[in-house]
ZADREN-274794 format. One record per residue (C-alpha): x, y, z; residue number from 1; residue in three letters. Coordinates in nm, 2 decimals. Layout:
ZADREN-274794
<node x="X" y="Y" z="Z" nr="NUM" rest="ALA"/>
...
END
This chain:
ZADREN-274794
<node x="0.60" y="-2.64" z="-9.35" nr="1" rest="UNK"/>
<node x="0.76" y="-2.63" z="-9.64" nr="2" rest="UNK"/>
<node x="0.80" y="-2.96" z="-9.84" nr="3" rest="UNK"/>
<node x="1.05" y="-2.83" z="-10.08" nr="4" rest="UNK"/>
<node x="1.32" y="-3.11" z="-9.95" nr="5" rest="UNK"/>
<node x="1.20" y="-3.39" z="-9.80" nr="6" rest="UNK"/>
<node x="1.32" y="-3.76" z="-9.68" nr="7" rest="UNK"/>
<node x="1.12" y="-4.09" z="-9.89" nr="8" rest="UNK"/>
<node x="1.04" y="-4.33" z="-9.63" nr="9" rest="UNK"/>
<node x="1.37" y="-4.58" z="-9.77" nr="10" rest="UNK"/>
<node x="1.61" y="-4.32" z="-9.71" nr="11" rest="UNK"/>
<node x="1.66" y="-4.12" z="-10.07" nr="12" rest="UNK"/>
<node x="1.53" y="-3.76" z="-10.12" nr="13" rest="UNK"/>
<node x="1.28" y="-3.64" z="-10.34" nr="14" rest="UNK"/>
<node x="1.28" y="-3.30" z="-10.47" nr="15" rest="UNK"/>
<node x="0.96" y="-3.13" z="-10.57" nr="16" rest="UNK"/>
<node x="0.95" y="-2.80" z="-10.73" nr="17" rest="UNK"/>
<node x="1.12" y="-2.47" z="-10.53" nr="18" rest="UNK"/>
<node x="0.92" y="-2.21" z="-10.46" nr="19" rest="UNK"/>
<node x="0.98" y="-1.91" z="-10.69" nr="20" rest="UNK"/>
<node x="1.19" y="-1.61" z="-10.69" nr="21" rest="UNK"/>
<node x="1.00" y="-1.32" z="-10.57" nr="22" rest="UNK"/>
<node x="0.95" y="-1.07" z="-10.88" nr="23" rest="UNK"/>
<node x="0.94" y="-0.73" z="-10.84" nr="24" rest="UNK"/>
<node x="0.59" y="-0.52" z="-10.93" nr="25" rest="UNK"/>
<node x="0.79" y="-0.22" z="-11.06" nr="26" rest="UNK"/>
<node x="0.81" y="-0.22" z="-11.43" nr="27" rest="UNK"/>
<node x="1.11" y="-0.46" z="-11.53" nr="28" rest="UNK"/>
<node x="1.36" y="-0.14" z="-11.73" nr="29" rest="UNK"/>
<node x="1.67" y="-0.22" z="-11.87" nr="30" rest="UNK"/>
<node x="1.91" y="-0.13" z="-12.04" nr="31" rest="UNK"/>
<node x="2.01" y="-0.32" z="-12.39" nr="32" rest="UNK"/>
<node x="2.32" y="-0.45" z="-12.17" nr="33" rest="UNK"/>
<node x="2.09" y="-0.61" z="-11.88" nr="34" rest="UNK"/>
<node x="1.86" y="-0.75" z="-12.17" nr="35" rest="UNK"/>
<node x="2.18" y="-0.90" z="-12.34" nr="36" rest="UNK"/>
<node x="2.29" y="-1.04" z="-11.96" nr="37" rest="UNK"/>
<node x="1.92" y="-1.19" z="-11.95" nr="38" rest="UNK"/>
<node x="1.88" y="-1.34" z="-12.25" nr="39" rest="UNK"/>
<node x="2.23" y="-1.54" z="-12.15" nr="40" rest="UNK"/>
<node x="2.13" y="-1.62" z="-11.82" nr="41" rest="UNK"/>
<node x="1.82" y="-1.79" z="-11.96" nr="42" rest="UNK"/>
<node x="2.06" y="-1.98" z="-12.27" nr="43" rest="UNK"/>
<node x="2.28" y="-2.09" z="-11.95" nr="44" rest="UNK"/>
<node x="2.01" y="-2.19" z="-11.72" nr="45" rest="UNK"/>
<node x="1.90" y="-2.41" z="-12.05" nr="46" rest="UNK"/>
<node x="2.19" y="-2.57" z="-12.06" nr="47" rest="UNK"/>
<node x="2.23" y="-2.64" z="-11.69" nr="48" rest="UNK"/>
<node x="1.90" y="-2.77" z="-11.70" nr="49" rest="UNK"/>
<node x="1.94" y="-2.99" z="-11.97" nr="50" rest="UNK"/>
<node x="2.29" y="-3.10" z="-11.87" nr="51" rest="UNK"/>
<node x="2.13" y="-3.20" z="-11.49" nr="52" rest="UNK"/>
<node x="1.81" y="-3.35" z="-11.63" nr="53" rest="UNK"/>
<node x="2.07" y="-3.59" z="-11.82" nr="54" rest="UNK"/>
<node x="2.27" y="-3.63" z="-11.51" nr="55" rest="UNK"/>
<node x="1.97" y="-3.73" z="-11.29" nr="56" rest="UNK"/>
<node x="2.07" y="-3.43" z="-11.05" nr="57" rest="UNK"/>
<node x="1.73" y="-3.38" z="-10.89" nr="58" rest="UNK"/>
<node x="1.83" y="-3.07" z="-10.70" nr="59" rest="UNK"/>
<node x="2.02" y="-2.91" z="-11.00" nr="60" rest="UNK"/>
<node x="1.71" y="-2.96" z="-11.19" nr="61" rest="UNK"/>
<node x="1.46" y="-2.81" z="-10.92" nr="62" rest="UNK"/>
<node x="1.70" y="-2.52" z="-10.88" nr="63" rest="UNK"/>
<node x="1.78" y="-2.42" z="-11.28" nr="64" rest="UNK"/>
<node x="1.40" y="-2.53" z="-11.31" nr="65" rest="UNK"/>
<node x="1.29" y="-2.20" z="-11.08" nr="66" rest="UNK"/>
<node x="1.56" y="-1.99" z="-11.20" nr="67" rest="UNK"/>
<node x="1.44" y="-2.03" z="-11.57" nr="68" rest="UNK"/>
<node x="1.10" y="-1.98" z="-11.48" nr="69" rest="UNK"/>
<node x="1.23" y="-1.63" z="-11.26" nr="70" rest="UNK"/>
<node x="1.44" y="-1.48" z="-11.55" nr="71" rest="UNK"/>
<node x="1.17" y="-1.61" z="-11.85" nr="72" rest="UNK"/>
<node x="0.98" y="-1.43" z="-11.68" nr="73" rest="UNK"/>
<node x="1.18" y="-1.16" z="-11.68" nr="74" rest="UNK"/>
<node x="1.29" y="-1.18" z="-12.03" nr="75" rest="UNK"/>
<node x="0.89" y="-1.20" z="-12.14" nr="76" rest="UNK"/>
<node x="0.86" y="-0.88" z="-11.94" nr="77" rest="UNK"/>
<node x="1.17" y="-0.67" z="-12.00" nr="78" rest="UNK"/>
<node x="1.14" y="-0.28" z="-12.11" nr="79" rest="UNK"/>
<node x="1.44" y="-0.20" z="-12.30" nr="80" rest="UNK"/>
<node x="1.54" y="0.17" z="-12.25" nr="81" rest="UNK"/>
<node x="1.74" y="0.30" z="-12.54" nr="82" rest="UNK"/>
<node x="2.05" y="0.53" z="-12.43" nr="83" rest="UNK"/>
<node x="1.99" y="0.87" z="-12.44" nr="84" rest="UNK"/>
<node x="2.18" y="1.18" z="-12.49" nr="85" rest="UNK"/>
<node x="2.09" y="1.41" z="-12.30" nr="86" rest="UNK"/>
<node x="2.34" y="1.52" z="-12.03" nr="87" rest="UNK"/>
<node x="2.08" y="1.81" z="-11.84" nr="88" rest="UNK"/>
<node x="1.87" y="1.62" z="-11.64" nr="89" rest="UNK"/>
<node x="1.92" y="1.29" z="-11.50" nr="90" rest="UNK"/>
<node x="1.76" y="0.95" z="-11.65" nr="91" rest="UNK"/>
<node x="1.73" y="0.57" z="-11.67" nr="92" rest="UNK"/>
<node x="2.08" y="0.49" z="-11.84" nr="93" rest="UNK"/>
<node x="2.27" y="0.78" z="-11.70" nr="94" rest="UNK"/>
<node x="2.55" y="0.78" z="-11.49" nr="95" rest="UNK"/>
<node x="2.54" y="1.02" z="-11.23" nr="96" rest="UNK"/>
<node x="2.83" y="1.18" z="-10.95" nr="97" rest="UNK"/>
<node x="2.71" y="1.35" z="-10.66" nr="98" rest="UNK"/>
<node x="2.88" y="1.50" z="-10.37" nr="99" rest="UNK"/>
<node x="2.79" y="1.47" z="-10.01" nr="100" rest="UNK"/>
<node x="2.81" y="1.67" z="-9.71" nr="101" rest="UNK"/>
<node x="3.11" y="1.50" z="-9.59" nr="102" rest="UNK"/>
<node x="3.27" y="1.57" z="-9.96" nr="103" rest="UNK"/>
<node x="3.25" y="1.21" z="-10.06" nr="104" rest="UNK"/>
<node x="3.20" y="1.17" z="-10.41" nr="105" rest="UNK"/>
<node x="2.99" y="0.90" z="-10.55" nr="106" rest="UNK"/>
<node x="2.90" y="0.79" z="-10.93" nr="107" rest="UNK"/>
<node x="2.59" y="0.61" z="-11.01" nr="108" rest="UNK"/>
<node x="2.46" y="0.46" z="-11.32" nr="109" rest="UNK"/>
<node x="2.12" y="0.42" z="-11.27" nr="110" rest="UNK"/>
<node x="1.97" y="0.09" z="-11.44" nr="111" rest="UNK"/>
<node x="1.73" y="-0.23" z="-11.41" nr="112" rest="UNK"/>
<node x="1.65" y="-0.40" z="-11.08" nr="113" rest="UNK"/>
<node x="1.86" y="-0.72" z="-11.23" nr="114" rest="UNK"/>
<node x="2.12" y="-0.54" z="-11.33" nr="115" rest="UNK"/>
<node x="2.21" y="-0.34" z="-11.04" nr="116" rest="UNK"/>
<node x="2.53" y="-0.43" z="-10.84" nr="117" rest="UNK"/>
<node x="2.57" y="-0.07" z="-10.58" nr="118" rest="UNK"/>
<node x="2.93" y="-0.22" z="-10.52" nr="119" rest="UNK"/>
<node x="2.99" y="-0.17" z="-10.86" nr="120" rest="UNK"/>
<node x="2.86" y="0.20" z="-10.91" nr="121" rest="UNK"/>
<node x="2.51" y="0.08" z="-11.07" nr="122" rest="UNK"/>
<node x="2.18" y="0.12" z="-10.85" nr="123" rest="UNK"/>
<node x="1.87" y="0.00" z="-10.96" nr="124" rest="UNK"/>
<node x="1.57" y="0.28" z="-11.08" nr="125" rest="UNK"/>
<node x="1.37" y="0.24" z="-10.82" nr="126" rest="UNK"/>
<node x="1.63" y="0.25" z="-10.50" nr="127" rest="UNK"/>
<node x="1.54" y="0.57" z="-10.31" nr="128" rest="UNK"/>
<node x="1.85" y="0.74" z="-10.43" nr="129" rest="UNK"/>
<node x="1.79" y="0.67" z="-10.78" nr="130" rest="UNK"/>
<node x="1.43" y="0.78" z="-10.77" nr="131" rest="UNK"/>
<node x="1.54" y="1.13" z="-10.61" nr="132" rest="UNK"/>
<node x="1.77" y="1.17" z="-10.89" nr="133" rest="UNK"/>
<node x="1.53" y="1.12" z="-11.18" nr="134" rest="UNK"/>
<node x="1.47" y="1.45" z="-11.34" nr="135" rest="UNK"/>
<node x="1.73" y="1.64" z="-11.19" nr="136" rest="UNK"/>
<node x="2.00" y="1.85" z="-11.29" nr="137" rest="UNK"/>
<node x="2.36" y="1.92" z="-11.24" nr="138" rest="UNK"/>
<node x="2.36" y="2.14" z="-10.89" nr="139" rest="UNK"/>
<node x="2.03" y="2.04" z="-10.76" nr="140" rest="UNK"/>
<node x="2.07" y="1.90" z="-10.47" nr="141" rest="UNK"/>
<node x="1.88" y="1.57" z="-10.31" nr="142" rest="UNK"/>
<node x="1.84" y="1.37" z="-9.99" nr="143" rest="UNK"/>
<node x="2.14" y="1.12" z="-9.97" nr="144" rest="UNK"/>
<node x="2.12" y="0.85" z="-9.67" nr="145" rest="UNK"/>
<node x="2.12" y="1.09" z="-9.37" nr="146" rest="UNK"/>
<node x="2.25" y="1.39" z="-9.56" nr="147" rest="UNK"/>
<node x="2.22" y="1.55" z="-9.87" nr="148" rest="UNK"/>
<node x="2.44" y="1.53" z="-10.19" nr="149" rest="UNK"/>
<node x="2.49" y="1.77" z="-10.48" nr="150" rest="UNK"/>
<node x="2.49" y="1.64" z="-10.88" nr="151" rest="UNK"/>
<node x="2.82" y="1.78" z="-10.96" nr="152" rest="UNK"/>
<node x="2.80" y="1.59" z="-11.33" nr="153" rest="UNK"/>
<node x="2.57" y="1.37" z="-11.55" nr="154" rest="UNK"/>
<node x="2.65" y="1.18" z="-11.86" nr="155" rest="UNK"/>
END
């Protein structure tokens, strides 16, 4: 049972320590954006942590206290992948449109795990989709969900 959240005997709560974040074992790539969106997610989780500590907010400060630890961690860890230019075959960093069988066209930019936001048009390196893109070119074609899709541009 998990103690994360329990009831003292008079009543109050005491908070001990959240379990962590689960971290990925794939290498932690990004991009210089994502390390730039880490590095303020740790300076804000600093603040937070600080400002709750002051506060006496026991369950602000177990929270920002595993969330620092998660993206330190992360930070400590980070790969930074420089942009490249090349536009022939698909890479980490590169945005991507394909086509599928039902003629919907998609655009990907593939990028870190902590970065990626699909409803946004980025997908992490190592989502299925991403990893049959890696190393192909415009026209090659690759499995899609159910289906198959066509690169139809890179850049």
């Amino acid at each position: 049972m998990s103690r994360a959240f329990v009831k003292e005997q008079d009543g109050g709560e005491a908070f001990e320590d959240l379990p962590d974040r689960p971290v990925s074992p794939h290498p932690n790539l990004v991009t210089p954006e994502g390390l730039r969106a880490i590095e303020e997610t740790v300076e804000r989780l600093r603040r937070e942590h600080g400002d709750a500590q002051a506060a006496g907010d026991r369950p602000t400060v177990a929270r920002t206290a595993r969330d620092l630890r998660y993206w330190q961690h992360r930070l400590s860890n980070a790969e930074v992948v420089q942009p490249s230019a090349d536009a022939q075959t698909v890479h980490f960093g590169a945005t991507v449109t394909i086509e599928r069988d039902d003629g919907r066209k998609q655009t990907w930019r593939i990028v870190g795990e902590d970065e990626a936001d699909p409803a946004h048009g980025t997908l992490p390196h190592v989502a299925p989709l991403a990893q049959a893109l890696l190393g192909k070119s415009v026209g090659d074609t690759v499995e899609a969900g159910h289906g198959e899709a066509e690169i139809i541009a890179i850049g």
